[in-house]
C-alpha positions in Angstrom: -20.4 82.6 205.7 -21.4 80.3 202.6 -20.7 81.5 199.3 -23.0 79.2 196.4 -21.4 79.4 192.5 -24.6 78.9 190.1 -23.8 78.7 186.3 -21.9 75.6 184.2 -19.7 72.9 184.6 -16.4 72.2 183.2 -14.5 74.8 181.5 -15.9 78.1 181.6 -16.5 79.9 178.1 -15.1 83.4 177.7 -18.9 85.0 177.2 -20.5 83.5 179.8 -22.0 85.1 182.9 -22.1 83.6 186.6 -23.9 84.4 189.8 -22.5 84.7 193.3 -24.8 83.8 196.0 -23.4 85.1 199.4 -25.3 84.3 202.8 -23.8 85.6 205.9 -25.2 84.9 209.8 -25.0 88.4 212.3 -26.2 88.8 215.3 -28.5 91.3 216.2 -31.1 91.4 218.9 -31.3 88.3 219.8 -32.3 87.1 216.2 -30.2 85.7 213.4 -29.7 88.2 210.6 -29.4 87.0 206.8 -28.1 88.9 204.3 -28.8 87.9 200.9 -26.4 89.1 197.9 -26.5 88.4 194.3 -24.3 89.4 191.7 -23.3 88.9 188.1 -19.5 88.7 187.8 -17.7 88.3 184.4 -14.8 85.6 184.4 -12.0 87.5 184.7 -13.5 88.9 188.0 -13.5 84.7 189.4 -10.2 84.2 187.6 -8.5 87.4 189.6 -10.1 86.1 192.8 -8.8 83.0 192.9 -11.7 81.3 193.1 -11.9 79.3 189.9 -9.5 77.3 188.0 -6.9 78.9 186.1 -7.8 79.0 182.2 -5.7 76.5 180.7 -2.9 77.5 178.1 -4.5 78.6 174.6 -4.2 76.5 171.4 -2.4 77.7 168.6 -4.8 78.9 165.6 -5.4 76.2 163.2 -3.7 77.0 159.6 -6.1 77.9 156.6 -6.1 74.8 154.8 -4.1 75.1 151.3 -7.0 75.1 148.9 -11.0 75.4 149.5 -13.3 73.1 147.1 -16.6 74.2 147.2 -20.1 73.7 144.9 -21.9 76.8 142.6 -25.1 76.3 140.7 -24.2 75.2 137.3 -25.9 78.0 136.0 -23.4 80.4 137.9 -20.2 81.3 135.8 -17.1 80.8 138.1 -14.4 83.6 136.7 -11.2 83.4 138.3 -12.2 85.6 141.3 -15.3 84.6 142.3 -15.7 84.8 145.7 -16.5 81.0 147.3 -20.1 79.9 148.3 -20.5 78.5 151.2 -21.9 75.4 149.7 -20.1 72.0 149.8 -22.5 69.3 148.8 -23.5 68.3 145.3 -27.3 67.6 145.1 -29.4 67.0 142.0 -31.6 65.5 140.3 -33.2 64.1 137.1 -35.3 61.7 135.1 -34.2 58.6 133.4 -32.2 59.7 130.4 -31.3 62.9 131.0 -28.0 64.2 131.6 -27.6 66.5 134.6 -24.6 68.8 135.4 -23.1 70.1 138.6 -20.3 72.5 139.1 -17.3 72.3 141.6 -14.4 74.6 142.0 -10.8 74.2 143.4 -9.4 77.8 145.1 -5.5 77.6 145.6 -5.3 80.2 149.1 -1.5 81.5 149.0 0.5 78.8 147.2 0.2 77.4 143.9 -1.5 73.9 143.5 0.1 71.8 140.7 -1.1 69.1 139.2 -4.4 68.7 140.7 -6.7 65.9 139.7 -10.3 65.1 140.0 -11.7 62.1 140.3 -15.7 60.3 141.2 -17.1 57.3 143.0 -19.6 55.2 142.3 -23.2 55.8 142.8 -25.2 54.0 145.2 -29.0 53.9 146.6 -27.9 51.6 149.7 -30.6 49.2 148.5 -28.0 47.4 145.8 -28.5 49.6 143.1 -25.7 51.6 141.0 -24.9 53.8 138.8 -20.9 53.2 137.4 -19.0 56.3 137.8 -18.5 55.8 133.7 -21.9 57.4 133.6 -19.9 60.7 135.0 -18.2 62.8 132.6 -15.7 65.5 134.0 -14.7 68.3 132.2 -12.1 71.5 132.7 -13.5 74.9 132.2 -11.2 76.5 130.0 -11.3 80.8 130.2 -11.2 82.5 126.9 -10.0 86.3 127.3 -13.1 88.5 126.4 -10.9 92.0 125.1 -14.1 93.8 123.6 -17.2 93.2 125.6 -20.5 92.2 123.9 -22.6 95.2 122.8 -25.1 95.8 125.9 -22.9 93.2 128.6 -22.5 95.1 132.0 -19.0 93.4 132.3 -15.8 94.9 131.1 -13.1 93.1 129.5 -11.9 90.0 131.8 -11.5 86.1 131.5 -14.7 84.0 131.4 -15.1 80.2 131.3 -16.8 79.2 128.1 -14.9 75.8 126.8 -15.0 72.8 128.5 -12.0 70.2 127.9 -13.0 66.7 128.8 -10.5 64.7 131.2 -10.2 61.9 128.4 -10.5 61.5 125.0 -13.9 61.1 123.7 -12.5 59.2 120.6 -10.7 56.3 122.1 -11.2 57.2 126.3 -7.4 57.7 126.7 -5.7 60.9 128.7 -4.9 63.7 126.6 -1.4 64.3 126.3 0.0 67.9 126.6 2.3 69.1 124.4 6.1 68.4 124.5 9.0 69.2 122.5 9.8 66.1 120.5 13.5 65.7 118.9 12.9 63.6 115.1 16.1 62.7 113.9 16.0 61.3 110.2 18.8 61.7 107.1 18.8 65.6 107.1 19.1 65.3 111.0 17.4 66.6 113.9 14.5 68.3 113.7 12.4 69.9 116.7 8.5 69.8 116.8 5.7 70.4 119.2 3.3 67.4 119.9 0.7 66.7 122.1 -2.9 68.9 122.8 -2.0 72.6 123.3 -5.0 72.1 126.0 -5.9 69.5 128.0 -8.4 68.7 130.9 -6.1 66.8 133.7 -4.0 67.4 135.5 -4.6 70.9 135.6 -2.7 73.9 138.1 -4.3 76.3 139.9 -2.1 79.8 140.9 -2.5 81.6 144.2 -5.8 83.0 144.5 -7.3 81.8 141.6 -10.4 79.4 140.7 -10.3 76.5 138.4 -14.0 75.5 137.7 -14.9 71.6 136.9 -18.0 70.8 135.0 -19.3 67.6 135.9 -22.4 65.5 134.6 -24.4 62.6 135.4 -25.6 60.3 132.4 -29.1 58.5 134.1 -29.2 55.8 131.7 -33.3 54.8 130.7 -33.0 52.1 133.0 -31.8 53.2 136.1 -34.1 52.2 139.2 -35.6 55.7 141.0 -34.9 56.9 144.2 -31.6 58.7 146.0 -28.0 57.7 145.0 -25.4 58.7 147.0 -21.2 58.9 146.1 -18.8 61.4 145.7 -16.0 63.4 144.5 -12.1 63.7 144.9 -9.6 66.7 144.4 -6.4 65.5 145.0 -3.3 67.9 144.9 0.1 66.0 145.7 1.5 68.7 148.1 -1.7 69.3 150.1 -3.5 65.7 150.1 -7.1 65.1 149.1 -10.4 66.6 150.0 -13.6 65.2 149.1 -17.2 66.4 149.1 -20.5 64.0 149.1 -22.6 63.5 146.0 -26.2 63.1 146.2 -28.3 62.4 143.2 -32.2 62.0 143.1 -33.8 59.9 140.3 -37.1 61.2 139.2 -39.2 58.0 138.5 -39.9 59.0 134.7 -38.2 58.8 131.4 -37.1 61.4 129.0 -37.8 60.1 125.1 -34.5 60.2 123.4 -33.9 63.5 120.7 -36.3 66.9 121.3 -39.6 67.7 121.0 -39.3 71.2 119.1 -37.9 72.0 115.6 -34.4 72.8 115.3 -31.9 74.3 113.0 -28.5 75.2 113.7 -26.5 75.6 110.7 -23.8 73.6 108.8 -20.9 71.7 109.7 -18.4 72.1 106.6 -16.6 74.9 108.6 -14.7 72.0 110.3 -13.0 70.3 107.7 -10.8 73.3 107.5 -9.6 74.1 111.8 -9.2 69.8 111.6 -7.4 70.1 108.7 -9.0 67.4 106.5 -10.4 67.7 103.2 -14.0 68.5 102.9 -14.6 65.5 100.3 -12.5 62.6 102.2 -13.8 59.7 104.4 -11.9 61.6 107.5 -14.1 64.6 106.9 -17.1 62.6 106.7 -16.6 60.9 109.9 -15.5 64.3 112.0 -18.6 65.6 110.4 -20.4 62.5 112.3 -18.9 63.3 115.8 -19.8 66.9 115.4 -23.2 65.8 114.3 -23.5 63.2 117.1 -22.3 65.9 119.6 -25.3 67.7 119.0 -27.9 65.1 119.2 -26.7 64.4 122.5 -27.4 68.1 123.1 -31.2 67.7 121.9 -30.1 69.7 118.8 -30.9 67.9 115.2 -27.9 67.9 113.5 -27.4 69.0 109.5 -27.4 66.3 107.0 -23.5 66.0 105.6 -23.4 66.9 101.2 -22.1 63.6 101.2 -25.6 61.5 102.2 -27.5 63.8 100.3 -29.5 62.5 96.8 -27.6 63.6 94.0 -29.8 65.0 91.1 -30.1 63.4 87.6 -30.3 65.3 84.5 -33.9 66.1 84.7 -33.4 67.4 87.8 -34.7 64.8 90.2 -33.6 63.1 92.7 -31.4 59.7 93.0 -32.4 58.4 96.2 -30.9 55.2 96.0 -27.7 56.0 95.7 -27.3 57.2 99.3 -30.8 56.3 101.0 -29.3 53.2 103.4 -26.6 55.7 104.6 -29.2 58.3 104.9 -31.2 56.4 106.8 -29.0 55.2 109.3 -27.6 58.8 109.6 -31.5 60.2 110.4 -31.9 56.9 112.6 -29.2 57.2 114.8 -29.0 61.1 115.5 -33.1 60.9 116.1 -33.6 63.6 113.5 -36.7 65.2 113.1 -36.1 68.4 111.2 -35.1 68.2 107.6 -33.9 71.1 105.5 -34.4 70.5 101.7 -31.3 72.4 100.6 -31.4 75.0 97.7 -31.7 73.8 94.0 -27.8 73.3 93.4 -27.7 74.9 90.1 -28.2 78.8 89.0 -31.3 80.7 88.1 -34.0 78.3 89.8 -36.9 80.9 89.4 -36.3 81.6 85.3 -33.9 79.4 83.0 -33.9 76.8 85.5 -37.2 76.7 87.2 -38.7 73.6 85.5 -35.6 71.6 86.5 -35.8 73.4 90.3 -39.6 72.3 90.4 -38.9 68.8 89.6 -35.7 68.5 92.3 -38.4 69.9 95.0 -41.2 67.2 93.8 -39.0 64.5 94.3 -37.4 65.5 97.1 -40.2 66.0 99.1 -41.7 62.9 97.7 -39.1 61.1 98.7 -39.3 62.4 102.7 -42.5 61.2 102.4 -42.2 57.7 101.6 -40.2 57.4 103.9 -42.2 59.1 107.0 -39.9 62.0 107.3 -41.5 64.9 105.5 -43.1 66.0 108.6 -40.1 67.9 110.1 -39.5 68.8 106.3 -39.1 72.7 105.0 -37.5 74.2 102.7 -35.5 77.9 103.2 -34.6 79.7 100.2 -34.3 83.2 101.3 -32.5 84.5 104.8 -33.5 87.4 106.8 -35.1 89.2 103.8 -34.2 92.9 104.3 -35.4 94.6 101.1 -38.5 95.1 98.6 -36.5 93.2 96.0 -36.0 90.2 98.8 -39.8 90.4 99.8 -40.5 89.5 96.5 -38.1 86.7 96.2 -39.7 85.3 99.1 -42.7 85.1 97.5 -41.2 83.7 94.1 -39.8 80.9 96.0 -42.5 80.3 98.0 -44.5 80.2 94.9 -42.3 77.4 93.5 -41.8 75.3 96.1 -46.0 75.2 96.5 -46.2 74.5 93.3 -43.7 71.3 93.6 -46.4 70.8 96.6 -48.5 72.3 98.4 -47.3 70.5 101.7 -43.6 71.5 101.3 -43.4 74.3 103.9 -41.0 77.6 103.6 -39.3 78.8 106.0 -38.2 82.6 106.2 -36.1 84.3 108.7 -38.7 87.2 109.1 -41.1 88.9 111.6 -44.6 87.7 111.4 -45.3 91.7 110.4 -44.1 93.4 107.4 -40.7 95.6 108.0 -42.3 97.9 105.5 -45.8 97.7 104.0 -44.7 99.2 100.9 -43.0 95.8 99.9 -46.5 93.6 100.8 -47.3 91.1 102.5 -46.1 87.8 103.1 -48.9 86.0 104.6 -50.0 82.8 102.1 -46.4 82.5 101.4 -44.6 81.9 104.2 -45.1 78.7 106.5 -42.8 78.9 108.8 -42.0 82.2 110.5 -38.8 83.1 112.3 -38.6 86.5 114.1 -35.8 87.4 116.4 -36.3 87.3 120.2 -36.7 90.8 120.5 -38.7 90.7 117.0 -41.5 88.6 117.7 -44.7 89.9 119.0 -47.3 87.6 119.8 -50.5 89.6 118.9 -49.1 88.9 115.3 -48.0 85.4 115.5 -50.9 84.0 116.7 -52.6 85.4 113.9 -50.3 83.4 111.7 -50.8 80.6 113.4 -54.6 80.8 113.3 -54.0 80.8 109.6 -51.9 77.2 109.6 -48.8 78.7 109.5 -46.2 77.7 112.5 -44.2 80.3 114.5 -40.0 79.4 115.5 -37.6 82.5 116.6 -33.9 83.0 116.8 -30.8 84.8 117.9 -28.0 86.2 116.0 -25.8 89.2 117.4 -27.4 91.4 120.1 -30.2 92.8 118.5 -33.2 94.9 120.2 -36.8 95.8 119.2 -36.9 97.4 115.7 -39.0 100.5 115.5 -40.9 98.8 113.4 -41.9 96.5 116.1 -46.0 96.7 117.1 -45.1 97.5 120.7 -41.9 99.3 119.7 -42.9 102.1 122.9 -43.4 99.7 125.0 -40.4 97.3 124.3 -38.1 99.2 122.4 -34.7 99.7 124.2 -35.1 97.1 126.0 -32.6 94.1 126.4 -33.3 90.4 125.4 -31.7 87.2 126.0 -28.8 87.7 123.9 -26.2 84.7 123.2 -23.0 86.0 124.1 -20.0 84.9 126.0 -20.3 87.7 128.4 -24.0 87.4 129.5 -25.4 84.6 131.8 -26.0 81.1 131.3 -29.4 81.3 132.0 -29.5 83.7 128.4 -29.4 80.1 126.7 -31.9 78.4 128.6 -34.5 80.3 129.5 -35.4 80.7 125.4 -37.2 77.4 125.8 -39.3 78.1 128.6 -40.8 80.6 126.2 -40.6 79.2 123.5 -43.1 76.8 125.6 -45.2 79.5 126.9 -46.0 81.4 123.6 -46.6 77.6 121.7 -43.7 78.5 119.6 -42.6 75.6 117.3 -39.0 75.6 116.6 -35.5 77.1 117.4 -33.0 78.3 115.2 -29.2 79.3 115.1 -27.1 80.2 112.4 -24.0 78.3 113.0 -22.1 76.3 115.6 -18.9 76.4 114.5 -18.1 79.7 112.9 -14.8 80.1 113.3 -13.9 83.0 111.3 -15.4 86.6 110.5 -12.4 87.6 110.8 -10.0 84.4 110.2 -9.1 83.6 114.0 -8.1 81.0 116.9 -11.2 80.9 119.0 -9.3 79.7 121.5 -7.6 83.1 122.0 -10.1 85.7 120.7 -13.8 84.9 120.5 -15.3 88.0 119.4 -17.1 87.1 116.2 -16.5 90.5 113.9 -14.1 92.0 116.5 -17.4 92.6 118.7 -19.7 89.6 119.5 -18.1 87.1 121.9 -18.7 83.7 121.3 -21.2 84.5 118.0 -21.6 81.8 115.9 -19.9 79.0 117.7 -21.7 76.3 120.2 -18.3 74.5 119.8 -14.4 74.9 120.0 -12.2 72.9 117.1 -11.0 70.1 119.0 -8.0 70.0 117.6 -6.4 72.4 120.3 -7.0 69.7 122.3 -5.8 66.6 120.7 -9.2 65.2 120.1 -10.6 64.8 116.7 -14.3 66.0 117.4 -15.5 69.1 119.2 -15.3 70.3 122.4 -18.3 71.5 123.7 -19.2 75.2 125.6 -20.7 76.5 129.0 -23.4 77.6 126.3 -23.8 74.7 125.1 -24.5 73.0 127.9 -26.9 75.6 129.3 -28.8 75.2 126.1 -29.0 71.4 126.7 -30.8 71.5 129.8 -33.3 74.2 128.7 -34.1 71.6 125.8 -34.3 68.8 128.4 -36.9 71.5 130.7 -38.9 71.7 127.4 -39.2 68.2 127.3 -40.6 68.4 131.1 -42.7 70.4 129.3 -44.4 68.4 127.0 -44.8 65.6 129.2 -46.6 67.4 131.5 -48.7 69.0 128.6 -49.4 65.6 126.8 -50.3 64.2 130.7 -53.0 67.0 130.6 -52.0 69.8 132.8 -51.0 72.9 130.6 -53.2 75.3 133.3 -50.5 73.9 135.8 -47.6 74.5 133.6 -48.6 77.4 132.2 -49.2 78.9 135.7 -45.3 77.5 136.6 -43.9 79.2 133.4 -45.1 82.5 134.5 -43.2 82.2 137.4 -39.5 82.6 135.5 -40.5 84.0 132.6 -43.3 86.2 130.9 -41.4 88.0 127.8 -38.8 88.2 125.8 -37.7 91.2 127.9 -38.7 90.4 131.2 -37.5 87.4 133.3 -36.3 85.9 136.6 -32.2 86.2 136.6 -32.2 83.8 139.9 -31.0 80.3 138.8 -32.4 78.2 142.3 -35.7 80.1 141.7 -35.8 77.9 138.0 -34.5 74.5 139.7 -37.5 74.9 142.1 -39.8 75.4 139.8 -38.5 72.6 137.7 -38.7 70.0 140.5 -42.4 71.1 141.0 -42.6 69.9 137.0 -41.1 66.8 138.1 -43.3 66.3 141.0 -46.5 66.5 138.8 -45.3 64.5 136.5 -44.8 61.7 138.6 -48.2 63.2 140.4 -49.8 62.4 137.1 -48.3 59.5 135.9 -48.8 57.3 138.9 -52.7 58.7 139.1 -53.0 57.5 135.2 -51.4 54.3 136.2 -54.2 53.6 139.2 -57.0 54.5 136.7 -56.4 53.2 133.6 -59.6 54.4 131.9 -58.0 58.2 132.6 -54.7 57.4 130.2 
């Protein structure tokens, strides 16, 4: 008898299957008899047989490492309890002089991590090319407590991250030092203080089932040479040792011009002085106002001109440019500002006792743009969100006034490009620049406008829906918008400029940055602008909690930043000659102010597709020159 084992070799997995072979010789008349038998046998039936090896002893289970580290879309909000992806590789990719962000998260398992830190490499292409890890920024996302959710937000009250505290001070580069009880000892004796940042960025702790979020970002610089960098990044934890996860960054062979393409207003900055505590007059004032401002052109955001740089008026109400023009120059220079607001006639009753002195302020104020090449991002907004008959009409008393001063000084109102109420009139040949609400505009209506000359910007404030009065209200009405709050997605802050690009809209405006009050509060602690509206108002946090003199940025900040870097994919690929192509790509995120795609790798794929034709483009222009 001969018995044949067919299957593997070596040790013998648990779910395999075997086959037995047995062949046996009988007589029986006169001839040899084989029998033929096959079987399928499981490995416990060998094992109990005897016939195979014995299964050697079993390993002990490996223990769950302490902490996971793992990669989210940047566009993802990581709360406290998000469950982990399963992602743990960090790939981007931009052009030449844009920033790009990527988002990594540290999950303590059963044990608390302490004093974790974070740290980058290097980037390299292989080919002898770098980019210093100094070009990487690393910031902790800080949660705020959200107690009253947004009007409209699906999520009940919770923790979200919002501000982002850098590693290092932006000021001077050095480590922010937490605050420590301090013992001054002087003639009246001992005395006990707090010093140090009440937040900081690193080290940080992480408690037992818990997420602590880092935002990261990549500065390209202008010059960088294309192609694929490679690098990565560190979490260390003293108790548990290091774990490290690959970085790999693609450079898109084309450069993005430095400030933005669209108009942009976003309110003053003299709230600061006050969370900073410096006086709103001093030289310590004016240069916080600077890193505020400054913060914001590296956003793509035009910042306010400070009171300080502004012309003061002589007696006949004109302008005394001189005074402050090489300050004012270097101020508009270095921030890359394009859009100017003329601020209000400073003194009372511009339209009657005043109005000749008024008219004479906006002649030479606009004049003076002029001269200098800037009154093209010029306008002038006397009247905001006019709600009533009486404020219709002082619309059109202002707009009067400033067209008299000249006819090219453009008026912007904070208005639907349709009357609220046609009992008040019309203001059609008075306004210039229109600026409905998300949820207000309607397009039928604003391209009339713009047929007409007239340009077209819209903005956000609270969470506000179509108005009855709204052309399509039964269509639209009801229905929500991208609203800028705390509590809704990330994506509500960049996919604005993806239509803004698809309806030809000109501008973007916000009422404030840093509105800390409404009521009188620590923003730190309690974000809900009017008890209600989490996050209104404010872009930025005071840095002060921090121990940095200048701001510290937001989540929605951020998020608003790259949707103003996609808008200037935009109009590269548009001034390259293929709007068909981009408007075709648009469609596919977004086609309304009420409908959209909520997916954020759906928007990164069509953004490289962007990036692809413009490189498509530019290298086709650059083989036939008589095609630039």
């Amino acid at each position: 008898m001969r018995l044949t084992v067919k299957g593997g070799a070596g040790r013998i997995a648990p779910d395999e299957f075997w086959i037995v072979r047995v062949t046996a010789s009988l007589p029986g008349d006169g001839q040899l008899m084989r029998l033929s038998l096959f079987a399928h046998c499981l490995l416990w039936l060998f094992a109990s047989i005897g016939l195979l090896l014995a299964e050697p002893p079993q390993q002990p289970p490996q223990a769950d490492p302490a902490y996971l580290v793992w990669v989210e879309n940047p566009m993802v909000r990581v709360r406290p309890t998000s469950l982990p992806t399963a992602s743990r590789l960090i790939e981007i990719a931009a052009a030449r002089n844009e920033v790009e962000p990527f988002q990594v998260v540290i999950t303590a398992r059963s044990q608390k991590l302490d004093d974790v830190t974070v740290t980058v490499s290097d980037l390299s292409d292989g080919r002898g090319h770098r980019l210093e890890k100094a070009a990487i920024t690393l910031f902790r996302e800080h949660f705020v407590y959200v107690r009253n959710p947004s009007p409209y937000s699906a999520e009940p009250p919770g923790w979200w991250p919002d501000a982002l505290i850098p590693f290092y001070n932006p000021v001077d580069g050095k480590p922010l030092r937490p605050m420590q009880l301090n013992l001054d000892e002087n003639e009246s004796g001992t005395r006990r203080n707090l010093k140090g940042a009440r937040f900081i960025g690193s080290p940080f702790d992480v408690w037992p089932g818990q997420n602590q979020p880092i935002w990261a970002e990549v500065s390209v610089p202008t010059g960088a040479v294309p192609g694929s960098y490679r690098g990565s990044l560190t979490v260390s934890v003293p108790q548990y040792g290091d774990t490290s996860v690959e970085i790999k960054l693609q450079v898109w062979d084309f450069v993005l011009p430095d400030g933005t393409f669209l108009a942009t207003h976003f309110g003053s900055l003299n709230p600061v002085a006050i969370s900073h505590n410096v006086a709103p007059e001093s030289a310590s004032f004016l240069q916080l106002f600077e890193r505020y401002a400054a913060a914001l052109s590296a956003h793509r955001i035009d910042p306010p001109i400070p009171d300080a740089l502004r012309p003061p008026l002589r007696s006949d109400g004109s302008i005394d440019w001189k005074r402050t023009h090489e300050e004012l120059k270097r101020y508009i220079g270095s921030h890359h500002l394009y859009s100017i607001q003329i601020p209000q006639y400073p003194y009372a009753d511009p339209l009657k006792s005043n109005r000749r002195f008024a008219l004479r302020y906006l002649q030479s104020y606009y004049d003076y743009l002029k001269a200098n090449g800037w009154e093209k991002g010029a306008y002038y907004y006397p009247v905001d969100e006019p709600n009533t008959r009486e404020a219709y009409q002082q619309v059109r008393a202002f707009a009067q006034l400033a067209h008299e001063a000249n006819p090219n000084l453009r008026v912007l109102c904070t208005e639907q490009t349709y009357p609220q109420d046609k009992n008040w009139g019309e203001l059609r040949s008075f306004v210039d620049i229109w600026c409905p609400l998300f949820a207000f505009y309607d397009d039928a209506s604003a391209r009339s406008v713009r047929r007409e000359g007239n340009e077209v910007w819209v903005y956000t404030a609270l969470c506000q829906k179509a108005p009855p009065f709204h052309p399509e209200f039964p269509r639209v009405g009801g229905l929500p918008t991208l609203f800028w709050e705390i509590d809704f997605p990330l994506l509500n802050y960049r996919l604005p400029l993806w239509l803004v690009r698809s309806y030809r809209i000109k501008g973007l405006f916000y009422w404030s940055t840093v509105e800390w009050g409404n009521p009188d509060r620590d923003v730190w602690t309690d974000p809900a602008f009017r008890n209600h509206y989490n996050g209104e108002g404010y872009l930025f946090y005071p840095g002060s909690e921090a121990g940095i003199s200048a701001p510290v940025a937001s989540l929605r900040l951020k998020a608003l930043r790259e949707g103003m870097e996609d808008y200037a994919y935009f109009a590269l690929l548009a001034r390259l000659g293929d709007q068909s192509f981009l408007d075709s790509e648009l469609s596919k995120i977004s086609s309304s102010w009420w409908k959209w795609d909520a997916d954020p790798d759906h928007l990164y794929e069509i953004r490289k597709e962007i990036a692809q034709r413009i490189m498509d483009l530019m290298k086709r222009s650059a083989t036939n020159p008589r095609k630039k």
